[in-house]
N, CA, C and O atoms as CSV, one atom per row, in Angstrom:
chain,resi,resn,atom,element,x,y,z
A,1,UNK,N,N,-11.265,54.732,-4.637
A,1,UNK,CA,C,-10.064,54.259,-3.992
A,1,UNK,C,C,-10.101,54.563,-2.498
A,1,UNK,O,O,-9.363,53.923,-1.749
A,2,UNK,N,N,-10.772,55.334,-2.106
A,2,UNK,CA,C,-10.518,56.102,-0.290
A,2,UNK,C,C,-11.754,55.059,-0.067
A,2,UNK,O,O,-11.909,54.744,1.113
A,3,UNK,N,N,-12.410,54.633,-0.741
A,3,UNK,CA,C,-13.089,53.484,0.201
A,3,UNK,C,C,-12.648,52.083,0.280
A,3,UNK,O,O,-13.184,51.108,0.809
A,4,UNK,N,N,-11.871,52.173,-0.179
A,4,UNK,CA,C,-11.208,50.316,-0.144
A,4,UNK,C,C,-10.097,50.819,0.854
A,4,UNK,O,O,-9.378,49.941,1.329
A,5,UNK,N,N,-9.835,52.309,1.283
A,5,UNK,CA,C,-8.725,52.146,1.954
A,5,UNK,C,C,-8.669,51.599,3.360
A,5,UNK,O,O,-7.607,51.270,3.889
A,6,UNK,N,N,-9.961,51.504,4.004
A,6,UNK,CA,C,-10.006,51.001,5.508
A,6,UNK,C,C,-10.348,49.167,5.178
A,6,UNK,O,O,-10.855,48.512,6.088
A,7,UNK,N,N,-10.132,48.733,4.310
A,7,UNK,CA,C,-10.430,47.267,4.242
A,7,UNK,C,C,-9.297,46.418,4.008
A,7,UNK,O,O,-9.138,45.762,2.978
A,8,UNK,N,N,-8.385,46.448,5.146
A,8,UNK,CA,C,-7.462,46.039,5.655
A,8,UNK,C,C,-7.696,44.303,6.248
A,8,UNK,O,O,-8.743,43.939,6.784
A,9,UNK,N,N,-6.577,43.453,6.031
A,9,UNK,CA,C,-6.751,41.931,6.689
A,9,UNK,C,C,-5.875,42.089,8.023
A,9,UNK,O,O,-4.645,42.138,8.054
A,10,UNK,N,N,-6.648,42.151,8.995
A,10,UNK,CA,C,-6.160,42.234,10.419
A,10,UNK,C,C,-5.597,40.544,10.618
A,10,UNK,O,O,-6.234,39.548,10.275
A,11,UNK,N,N,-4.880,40.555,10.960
A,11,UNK,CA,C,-4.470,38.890,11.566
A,11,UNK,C,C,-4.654,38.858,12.960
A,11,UNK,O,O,-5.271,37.968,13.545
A,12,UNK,N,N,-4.093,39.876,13.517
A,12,UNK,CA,C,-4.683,39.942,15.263
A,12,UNK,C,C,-5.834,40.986,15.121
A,12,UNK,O,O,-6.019,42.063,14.554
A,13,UNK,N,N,-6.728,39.845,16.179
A,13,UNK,CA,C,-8.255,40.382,16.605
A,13,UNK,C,C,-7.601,41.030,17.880
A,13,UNK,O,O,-6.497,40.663,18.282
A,14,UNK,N,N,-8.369,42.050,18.518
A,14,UNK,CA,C,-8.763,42.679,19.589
A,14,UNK,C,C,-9.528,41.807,20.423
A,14,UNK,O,O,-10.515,41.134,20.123
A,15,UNK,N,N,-8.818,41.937,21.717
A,15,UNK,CA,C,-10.048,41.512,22.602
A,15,UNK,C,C,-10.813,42.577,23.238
A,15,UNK,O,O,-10.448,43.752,23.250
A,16,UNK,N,N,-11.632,42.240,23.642
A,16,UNK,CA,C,-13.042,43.616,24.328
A,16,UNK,C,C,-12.200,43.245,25.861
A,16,UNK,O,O,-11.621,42.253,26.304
A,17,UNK,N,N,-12.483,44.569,26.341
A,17,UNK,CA,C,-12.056,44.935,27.632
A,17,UNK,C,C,-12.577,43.956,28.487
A,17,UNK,O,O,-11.777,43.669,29.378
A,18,UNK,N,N,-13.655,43.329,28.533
A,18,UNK,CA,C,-14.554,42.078,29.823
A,18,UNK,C,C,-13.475,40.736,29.697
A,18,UNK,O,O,-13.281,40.054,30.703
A,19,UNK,N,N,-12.753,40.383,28.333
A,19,UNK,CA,C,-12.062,39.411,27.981
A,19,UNK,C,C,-10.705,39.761,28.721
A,19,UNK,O,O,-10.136,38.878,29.362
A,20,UNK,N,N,-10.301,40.745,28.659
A,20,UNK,CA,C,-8.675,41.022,29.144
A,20,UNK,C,C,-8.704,41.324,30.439
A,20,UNK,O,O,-7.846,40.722,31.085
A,21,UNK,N,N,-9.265,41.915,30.939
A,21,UNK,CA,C,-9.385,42.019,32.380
A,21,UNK,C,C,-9.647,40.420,33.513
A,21,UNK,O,O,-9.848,40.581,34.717
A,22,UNK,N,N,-9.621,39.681,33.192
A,22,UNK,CA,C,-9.482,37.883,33.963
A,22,UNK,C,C,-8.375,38.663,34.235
A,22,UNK,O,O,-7.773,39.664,33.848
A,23,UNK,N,N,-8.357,37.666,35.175
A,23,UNK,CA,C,-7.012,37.545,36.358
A,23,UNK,C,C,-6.847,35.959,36.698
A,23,UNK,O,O,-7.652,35.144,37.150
A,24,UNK,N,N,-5.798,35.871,36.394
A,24,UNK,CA,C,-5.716,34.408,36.648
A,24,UNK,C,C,-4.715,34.008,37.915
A,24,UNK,O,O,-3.737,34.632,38.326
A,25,UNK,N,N,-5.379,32.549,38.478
A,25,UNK,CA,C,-5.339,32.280,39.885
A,25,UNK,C,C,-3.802,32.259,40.030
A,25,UNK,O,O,-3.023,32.274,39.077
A,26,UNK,N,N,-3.399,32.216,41.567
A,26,UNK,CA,C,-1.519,32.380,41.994
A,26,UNK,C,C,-1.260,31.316,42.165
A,26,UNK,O,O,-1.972,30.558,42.823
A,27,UNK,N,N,-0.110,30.970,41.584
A,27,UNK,CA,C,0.304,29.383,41.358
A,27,UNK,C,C,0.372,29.174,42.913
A,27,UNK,O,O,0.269,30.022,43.799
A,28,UNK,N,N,0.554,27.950,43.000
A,28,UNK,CA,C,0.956,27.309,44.247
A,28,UNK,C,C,2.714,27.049,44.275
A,28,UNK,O,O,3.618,26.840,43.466
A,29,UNK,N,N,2.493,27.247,46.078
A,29,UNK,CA,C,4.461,26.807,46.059
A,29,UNK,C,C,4.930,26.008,45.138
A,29,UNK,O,O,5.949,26.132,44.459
A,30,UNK,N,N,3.808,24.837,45.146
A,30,UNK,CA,C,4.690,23.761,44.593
A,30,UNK,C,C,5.158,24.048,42.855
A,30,UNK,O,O,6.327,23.929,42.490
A,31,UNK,N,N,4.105,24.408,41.976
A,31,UNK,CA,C,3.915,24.679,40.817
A,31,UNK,C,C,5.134,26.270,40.630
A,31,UNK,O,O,5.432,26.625,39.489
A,32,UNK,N,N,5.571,26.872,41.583
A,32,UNK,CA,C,6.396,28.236,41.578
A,32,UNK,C,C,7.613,27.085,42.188
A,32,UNK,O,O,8.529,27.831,42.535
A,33,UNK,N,N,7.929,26.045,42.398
A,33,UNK,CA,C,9.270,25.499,42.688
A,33,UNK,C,C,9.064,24.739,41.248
A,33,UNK,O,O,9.499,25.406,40.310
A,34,UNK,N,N,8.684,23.907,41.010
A,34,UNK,CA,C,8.617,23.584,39.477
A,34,UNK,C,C,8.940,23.761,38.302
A,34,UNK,O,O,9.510,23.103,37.431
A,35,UNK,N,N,8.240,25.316,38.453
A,35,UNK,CA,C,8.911,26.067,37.503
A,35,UNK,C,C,9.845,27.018,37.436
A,35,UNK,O,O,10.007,27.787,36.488
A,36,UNK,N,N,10.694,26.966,38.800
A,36,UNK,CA,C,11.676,27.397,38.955
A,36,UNK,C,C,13.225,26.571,38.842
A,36,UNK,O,O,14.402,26.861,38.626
A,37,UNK,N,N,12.511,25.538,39.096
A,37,UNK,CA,C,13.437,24.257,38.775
A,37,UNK,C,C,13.636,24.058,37.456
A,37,UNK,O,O,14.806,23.865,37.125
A,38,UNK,N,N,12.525,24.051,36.321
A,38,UNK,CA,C,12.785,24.012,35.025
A,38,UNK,C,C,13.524,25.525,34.392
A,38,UNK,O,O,13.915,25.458,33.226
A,39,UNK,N,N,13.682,26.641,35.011
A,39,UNK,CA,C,14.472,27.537,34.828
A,39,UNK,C,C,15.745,27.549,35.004
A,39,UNK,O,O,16.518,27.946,34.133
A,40,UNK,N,N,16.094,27.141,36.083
A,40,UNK,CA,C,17.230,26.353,36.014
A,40,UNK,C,C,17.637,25.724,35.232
A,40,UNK,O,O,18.636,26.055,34.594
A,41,UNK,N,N,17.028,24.686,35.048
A,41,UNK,CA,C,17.876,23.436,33.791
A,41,UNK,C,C,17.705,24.148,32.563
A,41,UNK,O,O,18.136,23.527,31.591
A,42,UNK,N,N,17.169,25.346,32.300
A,42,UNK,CA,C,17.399,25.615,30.911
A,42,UNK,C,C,18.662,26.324,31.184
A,42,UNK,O,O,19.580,26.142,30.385
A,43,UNK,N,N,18.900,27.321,32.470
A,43,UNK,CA,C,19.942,27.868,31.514
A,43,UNK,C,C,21.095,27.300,32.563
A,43,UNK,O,O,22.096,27.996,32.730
A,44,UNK,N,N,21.024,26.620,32.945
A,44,UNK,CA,C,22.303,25.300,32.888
A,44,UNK,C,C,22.854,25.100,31.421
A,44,UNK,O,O,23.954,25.343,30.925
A,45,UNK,N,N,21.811,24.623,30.963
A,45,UNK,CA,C,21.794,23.490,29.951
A,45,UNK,C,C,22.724,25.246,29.031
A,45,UNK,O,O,23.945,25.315,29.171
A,46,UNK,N,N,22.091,26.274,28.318
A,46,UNK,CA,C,22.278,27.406,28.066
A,46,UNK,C,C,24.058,27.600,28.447
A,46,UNK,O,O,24.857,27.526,27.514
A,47,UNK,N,N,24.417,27.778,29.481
A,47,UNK,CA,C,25.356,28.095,30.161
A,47,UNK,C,C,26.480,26.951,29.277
A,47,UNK,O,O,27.358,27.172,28.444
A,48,UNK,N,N,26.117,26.040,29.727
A,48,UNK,CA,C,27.031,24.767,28.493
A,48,UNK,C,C,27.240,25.074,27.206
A,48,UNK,O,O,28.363,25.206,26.720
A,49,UNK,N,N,26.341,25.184,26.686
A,49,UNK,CA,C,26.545,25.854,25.303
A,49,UNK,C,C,27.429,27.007,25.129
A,49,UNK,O,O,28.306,27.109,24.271
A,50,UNK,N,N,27.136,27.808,25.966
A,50,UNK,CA,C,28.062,29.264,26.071
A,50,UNK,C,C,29.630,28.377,26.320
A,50,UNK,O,O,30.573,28.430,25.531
A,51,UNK,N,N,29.610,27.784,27.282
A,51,UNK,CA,C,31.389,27.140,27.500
A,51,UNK,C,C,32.003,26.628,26.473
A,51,UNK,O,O,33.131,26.895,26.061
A,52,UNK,N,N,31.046,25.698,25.963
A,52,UNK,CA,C,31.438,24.597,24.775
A,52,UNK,C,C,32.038,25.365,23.465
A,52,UNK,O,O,33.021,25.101,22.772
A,53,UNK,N,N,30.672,26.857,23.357
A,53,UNK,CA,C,31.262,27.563,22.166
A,53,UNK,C,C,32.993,28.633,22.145
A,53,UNK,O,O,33.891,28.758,21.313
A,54,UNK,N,N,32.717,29.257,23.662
A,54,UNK,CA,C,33.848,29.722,23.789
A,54,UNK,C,C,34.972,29.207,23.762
A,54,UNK,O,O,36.033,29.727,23.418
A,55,UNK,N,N,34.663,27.611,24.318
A,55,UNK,CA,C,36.655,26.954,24.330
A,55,UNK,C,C,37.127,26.500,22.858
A,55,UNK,O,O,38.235,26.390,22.331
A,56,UNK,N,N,35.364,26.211,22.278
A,56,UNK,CA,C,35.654,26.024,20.664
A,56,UNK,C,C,36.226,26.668,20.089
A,56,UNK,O,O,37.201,26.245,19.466
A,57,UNK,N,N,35.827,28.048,20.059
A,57,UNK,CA,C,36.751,29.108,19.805
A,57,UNK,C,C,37.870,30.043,20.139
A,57,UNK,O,O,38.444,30.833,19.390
A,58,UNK,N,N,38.108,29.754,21.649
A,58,UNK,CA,C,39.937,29.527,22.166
A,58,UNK,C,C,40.691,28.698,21.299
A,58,UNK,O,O,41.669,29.168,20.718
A,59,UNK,N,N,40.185,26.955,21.073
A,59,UNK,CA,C,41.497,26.309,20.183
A,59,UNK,C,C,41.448,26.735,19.154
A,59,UNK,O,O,42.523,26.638,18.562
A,60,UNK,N,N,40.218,27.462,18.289
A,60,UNK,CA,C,40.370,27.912,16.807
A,60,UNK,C,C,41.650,29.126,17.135
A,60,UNK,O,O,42.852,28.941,16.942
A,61,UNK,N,N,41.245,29.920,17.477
A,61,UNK,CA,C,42.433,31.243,17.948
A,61,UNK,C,C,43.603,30.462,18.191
A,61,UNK,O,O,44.633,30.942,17.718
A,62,UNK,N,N,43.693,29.547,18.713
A,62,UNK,CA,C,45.296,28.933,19.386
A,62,UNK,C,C,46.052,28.860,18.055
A,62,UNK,O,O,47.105,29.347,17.644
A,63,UNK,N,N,44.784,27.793,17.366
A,63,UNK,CA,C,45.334,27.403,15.451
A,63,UNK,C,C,45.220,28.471,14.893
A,63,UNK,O,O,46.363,28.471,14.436
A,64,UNK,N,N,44.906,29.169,14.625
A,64,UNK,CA,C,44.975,30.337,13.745
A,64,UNK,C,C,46.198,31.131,14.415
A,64,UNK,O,O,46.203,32.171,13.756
A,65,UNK,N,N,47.251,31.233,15.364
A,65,UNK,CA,C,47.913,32.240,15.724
A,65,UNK,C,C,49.222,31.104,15.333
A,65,UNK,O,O,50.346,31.605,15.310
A,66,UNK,N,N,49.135,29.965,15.102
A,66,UNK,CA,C,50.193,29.248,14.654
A,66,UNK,C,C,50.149,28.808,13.340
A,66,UNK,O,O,51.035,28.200,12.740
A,67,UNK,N,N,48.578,29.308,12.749
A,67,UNK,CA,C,48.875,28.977,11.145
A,67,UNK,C,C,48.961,30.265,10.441
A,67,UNK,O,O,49.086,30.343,9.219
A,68,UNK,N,N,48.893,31.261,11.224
A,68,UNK,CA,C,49.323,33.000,10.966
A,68,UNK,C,C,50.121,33.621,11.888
A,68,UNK,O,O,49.702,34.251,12.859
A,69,UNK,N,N,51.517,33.411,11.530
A,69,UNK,CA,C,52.459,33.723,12.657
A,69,UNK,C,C,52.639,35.535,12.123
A,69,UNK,O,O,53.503,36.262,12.612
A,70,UNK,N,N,52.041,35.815,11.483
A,70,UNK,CA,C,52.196,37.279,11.176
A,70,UNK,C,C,51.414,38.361,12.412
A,70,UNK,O,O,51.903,39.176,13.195
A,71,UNK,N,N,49.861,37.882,12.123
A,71,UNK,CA,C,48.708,38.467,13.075
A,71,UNK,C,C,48.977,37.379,14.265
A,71,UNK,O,O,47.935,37.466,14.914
A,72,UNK,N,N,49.914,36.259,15.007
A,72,UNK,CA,C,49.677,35.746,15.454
A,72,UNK,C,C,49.868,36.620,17.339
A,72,UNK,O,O,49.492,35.763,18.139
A,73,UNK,N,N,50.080,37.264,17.719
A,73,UNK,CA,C,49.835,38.696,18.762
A,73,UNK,C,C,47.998,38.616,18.874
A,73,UNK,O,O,47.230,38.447,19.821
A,74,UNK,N,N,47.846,38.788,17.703
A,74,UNK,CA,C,46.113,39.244,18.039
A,74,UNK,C,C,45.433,38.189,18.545
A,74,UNK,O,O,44.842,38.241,19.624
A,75,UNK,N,N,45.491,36.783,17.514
A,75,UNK,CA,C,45.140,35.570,17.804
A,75,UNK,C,C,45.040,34.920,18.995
A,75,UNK,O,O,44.201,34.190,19.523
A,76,UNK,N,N,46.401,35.491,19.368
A,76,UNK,CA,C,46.816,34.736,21.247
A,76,UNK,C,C,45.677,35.721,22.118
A,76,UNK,O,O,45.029,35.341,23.093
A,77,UNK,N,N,45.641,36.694,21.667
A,77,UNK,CA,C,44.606,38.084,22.702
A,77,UNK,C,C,43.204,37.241,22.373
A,77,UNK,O,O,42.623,36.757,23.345
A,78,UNK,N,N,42.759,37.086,21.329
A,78,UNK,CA,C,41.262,36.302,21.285
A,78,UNK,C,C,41.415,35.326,21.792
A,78,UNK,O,O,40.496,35.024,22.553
A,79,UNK,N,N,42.543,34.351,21.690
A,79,UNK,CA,C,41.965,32.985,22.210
A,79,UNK,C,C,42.409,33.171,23.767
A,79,UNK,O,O,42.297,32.099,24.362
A,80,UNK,N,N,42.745,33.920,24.354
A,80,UNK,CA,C,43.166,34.314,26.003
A,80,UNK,C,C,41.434,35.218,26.251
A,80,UNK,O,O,40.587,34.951,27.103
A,81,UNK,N,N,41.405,35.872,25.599
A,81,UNK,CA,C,39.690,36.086,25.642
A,81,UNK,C,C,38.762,34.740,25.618
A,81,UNK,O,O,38.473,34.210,26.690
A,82,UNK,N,N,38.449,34.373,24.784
A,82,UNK,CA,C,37.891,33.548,24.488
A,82,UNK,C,C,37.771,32.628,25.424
A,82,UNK,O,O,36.647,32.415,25.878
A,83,UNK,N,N,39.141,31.733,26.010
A,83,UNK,CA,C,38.822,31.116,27.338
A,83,UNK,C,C,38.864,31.794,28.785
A,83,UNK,O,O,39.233,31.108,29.739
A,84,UNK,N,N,38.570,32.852,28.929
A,84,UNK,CA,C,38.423,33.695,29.845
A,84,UNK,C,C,36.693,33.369,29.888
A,84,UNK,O,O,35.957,33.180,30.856
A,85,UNK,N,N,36.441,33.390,28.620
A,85,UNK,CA,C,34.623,33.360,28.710
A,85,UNK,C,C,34.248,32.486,28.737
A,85,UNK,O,O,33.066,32.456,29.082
A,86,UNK,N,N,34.936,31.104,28.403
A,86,UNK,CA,C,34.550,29.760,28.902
A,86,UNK,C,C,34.839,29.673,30.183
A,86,UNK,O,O,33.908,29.151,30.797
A,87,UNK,N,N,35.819,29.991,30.913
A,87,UNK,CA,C,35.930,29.591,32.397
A,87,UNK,C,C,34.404,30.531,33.158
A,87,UNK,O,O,33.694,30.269,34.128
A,88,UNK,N,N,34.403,31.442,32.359
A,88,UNK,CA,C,33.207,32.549,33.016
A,88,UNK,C,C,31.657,31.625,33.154
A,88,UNK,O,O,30.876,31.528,34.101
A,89,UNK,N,N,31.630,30.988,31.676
A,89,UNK,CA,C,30.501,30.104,31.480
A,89,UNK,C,C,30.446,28.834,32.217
A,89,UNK,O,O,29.415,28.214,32.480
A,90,UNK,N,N,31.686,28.490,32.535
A,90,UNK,CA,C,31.546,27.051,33.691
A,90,UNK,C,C,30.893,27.609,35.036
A,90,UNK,O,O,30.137,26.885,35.684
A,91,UNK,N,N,31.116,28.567,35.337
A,91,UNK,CA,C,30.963,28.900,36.781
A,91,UNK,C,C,29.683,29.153,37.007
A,91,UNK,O,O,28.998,28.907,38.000
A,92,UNK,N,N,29.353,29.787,35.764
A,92,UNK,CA,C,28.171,29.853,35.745
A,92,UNK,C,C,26.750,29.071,35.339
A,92,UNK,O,O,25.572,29.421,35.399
A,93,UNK,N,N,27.654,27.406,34.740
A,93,UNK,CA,C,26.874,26.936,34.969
A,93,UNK,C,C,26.182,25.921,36.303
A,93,UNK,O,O,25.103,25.418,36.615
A,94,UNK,N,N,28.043,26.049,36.974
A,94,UNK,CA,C,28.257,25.969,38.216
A,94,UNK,C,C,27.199,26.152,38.845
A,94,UNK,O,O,26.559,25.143,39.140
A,95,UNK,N,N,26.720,27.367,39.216
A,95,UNK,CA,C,26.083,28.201,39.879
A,95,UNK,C,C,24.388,27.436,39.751
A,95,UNK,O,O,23.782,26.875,40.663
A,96,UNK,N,N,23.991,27.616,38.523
A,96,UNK,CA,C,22.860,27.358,37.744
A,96,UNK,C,C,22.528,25.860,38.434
A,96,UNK,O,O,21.452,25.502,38.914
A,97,UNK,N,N,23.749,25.115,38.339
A,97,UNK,CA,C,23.406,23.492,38.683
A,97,UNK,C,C,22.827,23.709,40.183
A,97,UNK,O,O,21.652,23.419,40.410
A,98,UNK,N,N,23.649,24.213,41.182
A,98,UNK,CA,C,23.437,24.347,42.404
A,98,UNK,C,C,21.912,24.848,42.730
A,98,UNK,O,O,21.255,24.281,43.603
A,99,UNK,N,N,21.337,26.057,41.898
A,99,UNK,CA,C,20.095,26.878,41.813
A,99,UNK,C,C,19.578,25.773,41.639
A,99,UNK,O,O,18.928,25.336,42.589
A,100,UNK,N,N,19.692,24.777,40.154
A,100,UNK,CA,C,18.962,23.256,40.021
A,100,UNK,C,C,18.396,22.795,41.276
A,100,UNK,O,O,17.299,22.810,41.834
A,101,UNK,N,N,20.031,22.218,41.588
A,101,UNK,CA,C,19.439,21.477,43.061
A,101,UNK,C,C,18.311,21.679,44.346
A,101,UNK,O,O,17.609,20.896,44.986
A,102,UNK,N,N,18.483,22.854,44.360
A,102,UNK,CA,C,17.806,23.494,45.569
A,102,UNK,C,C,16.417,23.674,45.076
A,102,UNK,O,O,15.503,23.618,45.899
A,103,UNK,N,N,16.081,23.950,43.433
A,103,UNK,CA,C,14.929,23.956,43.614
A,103,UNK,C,C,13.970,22.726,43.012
A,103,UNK,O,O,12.847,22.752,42.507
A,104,UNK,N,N,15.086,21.429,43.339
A,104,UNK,CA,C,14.678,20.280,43.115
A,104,UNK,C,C,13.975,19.874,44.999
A,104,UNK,O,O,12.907,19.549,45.518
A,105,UNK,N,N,15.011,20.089,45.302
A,105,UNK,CA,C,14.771,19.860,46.993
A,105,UNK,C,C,13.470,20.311,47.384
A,105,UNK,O,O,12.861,19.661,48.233
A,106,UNK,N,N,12.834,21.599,46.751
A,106,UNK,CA,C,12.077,22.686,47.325
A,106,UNK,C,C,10.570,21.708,46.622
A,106,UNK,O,O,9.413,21.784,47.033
A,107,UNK,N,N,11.026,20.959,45.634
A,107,UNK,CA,C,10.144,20.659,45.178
A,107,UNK,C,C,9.939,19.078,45.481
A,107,UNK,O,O,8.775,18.711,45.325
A,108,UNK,N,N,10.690,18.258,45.811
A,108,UNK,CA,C,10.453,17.268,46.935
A,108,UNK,C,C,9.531,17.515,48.000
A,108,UNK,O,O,8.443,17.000,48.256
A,109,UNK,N,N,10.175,18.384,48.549
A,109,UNK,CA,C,9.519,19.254,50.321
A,109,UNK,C,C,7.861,19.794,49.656
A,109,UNK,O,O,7.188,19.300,50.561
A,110,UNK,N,N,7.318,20.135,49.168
A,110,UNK,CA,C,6.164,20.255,48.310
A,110,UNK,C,C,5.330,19.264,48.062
A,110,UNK,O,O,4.262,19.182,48.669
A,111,UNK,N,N,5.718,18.349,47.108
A,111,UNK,CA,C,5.260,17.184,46.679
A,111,UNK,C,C,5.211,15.528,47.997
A,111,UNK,O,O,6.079,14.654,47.993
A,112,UNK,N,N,4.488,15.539,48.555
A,112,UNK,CA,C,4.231,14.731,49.618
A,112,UNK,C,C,3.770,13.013,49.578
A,112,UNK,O,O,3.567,12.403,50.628
């Protein structure tokens, strides 16, 4: 049995030290505006989702504090939360769009 014990199925190989040590070349401006531009539009795009879900769940809280007028105190506190974090998520995708732009521009000014 102690000899079957080192005969293990590795799924990740090792690389040898000559393999890991490459260094790979520094992008160019243009290719570092590029992909700074596609960073952007993700979390634009990201940022939307965050709004869309939070106001989704402000009107659920709105309905739930008028179809539970008992807990309806708490309900109004989540859904006053809740769109607190959607207005938070517009701005920020606000923000994100603008970052877009600029590093659309950057990447015009690049591309010749």
């Amino acid at each position: 049995m102690s000899e079957n014990k080192h005969e293990h199925h590795h799924h990740f190989h090792h690389q040898k030290a000559e393999e890991s040590e490459t260094v790979a070349p520094e992008a160019t401006p243009y290719e570092k505006a590029i992909k700074d531009e596609k960073h952007h539009k993700r979390m634009e795009h990201l940022g939307e989702m965050g709004a869309v879900a939070a106001g989704t769940f402000a009107l659920y809280e709105k309905h739930q504090a008028k179809k539970d007028p008992e807990n309806s105190h708490r309900h109004k506190i989540a859904e006053e939360i809740a769109a607190t974090a959607a207005v938070g998520a517009g701005g920020y995708v606000f923000h994100e769009h603008h970052k877009k732009k600029e590093s659309e521009k950057e990447v015009k000014h690049h591309n010749f």
